[in-house]
C-alpha positions as CSV (number, residue, x, y, z in Angstrom):
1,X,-16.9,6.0,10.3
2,X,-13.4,7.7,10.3
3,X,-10.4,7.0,8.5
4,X,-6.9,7.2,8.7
5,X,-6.7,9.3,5.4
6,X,-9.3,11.4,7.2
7,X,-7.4,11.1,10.5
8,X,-4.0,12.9,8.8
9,X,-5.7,15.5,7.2
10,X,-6.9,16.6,10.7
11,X,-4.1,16.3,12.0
12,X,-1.4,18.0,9.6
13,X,-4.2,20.5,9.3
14,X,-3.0,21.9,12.7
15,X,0.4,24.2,13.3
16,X,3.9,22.8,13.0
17,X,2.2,18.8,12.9
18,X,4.3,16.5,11.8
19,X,4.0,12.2,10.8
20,X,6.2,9.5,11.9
21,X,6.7,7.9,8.4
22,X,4.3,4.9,7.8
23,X,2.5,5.1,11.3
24,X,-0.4,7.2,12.7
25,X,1.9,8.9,15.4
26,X,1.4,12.8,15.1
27,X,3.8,15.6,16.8
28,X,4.0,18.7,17.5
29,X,6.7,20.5,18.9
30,X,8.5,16.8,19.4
31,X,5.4,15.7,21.4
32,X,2.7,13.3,20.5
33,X,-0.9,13.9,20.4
34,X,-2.3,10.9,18.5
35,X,-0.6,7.7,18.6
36,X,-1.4,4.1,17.2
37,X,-2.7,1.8,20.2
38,X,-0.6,-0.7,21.4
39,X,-2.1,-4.0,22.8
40,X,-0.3,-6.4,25.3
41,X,-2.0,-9.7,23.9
42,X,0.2,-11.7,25.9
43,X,2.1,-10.7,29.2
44,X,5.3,-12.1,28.1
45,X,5.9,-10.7,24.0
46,X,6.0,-7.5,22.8
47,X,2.5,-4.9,22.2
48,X,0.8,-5.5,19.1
49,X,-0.1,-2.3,17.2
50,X,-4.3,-1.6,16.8
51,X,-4.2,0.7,13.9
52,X,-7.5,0.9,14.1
53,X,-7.6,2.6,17.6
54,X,-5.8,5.6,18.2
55,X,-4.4,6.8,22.0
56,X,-5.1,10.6,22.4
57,X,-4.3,12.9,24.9
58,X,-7.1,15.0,27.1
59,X,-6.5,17.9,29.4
60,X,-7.8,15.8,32.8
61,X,-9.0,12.8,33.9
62,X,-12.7,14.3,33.8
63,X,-12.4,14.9,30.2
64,X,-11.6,11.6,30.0
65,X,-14.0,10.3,31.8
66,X,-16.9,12.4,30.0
67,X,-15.5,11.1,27.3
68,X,-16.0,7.5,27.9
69,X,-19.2,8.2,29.3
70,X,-20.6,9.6,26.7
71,X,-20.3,6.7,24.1
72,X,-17.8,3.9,25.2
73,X,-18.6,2.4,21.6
74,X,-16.1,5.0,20.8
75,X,-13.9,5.7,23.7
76,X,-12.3,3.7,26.3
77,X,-9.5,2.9,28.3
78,X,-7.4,0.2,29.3
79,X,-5.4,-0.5,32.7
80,X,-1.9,0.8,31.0
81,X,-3.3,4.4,30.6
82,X,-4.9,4.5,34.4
83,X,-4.1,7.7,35.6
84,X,-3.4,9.4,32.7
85,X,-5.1,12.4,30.5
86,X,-5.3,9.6,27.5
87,X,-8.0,8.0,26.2
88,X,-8.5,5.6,23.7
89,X,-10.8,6.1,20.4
90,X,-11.9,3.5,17.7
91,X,-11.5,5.0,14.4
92,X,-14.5,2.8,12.3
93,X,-16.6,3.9,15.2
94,X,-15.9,7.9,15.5
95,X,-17.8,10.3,13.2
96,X,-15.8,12.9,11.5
97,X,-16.6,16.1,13.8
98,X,-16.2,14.0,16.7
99,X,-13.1,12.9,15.7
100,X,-12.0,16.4,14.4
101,X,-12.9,17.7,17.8
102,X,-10.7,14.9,19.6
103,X,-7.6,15.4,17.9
104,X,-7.4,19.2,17.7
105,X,-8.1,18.9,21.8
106,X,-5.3,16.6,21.6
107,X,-2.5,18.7,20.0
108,X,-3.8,22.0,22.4
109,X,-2.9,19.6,25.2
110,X,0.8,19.8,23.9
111,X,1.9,22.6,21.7
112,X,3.6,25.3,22.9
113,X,1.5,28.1,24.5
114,X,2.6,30.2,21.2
115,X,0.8,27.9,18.7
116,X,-2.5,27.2,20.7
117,X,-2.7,31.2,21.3
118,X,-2.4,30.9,25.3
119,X,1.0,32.6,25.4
């Protein structure tokens, strides 16, 4: 089991990361990589936030789909994110090098070529 303490130390661990005050929503470079999830409950009021799961980007849709396949206690999707290199992760379900491994995958996704060493 993950937490959110353990969450932000991944995460500010890696190059030019920073926090939106008060919320799980890393950047780097002005682009997220690890966002809180946001559930519609109901059709008609706004998204309620799921600390608790975090959004996070992969490189491709196989990723993601390895991903879900390989433990969809952990990782899953919902309709909003068909399509996209995002998958979902509960946090009291992810095991620290899995979740270590997630994130930093994440923020390669969208740093600049310079920080990730690909320039």
């Amino acid at each position: 089991m993950a937490t959110f303490e353990e969450l932000r130390s991944i995460a500010m661990a890696l190059p030019q990361t920073t926090q939106v005050e008060g919320d799980p929503l890393f950047l780097v470079a002005g682009k997220q990589f690890v966002w809180t999830w946001r559930e519609r409950v109901h059709p008609k009021k706004t998204k309620v936030p799921r600390p608790e799961v975090l959004a996070v980007r992969v490189p491709d849709q196989q990723d993601k789909a390895a991903l879900i396949s390989s433990d969809p206690t952990v990782f899953f999707t919902e309709s909003h994110y068909d399509g996209y290199p995002i998958v979902l992760v509960r946090l009291p379900q992810i095991g620290l090098p899995a979740l270590t491994e997630v994130v930093q995958d994440s923020w390669r996704c969208v740093a600049p070529p310079e920080l990730t060493g690909t320039a």
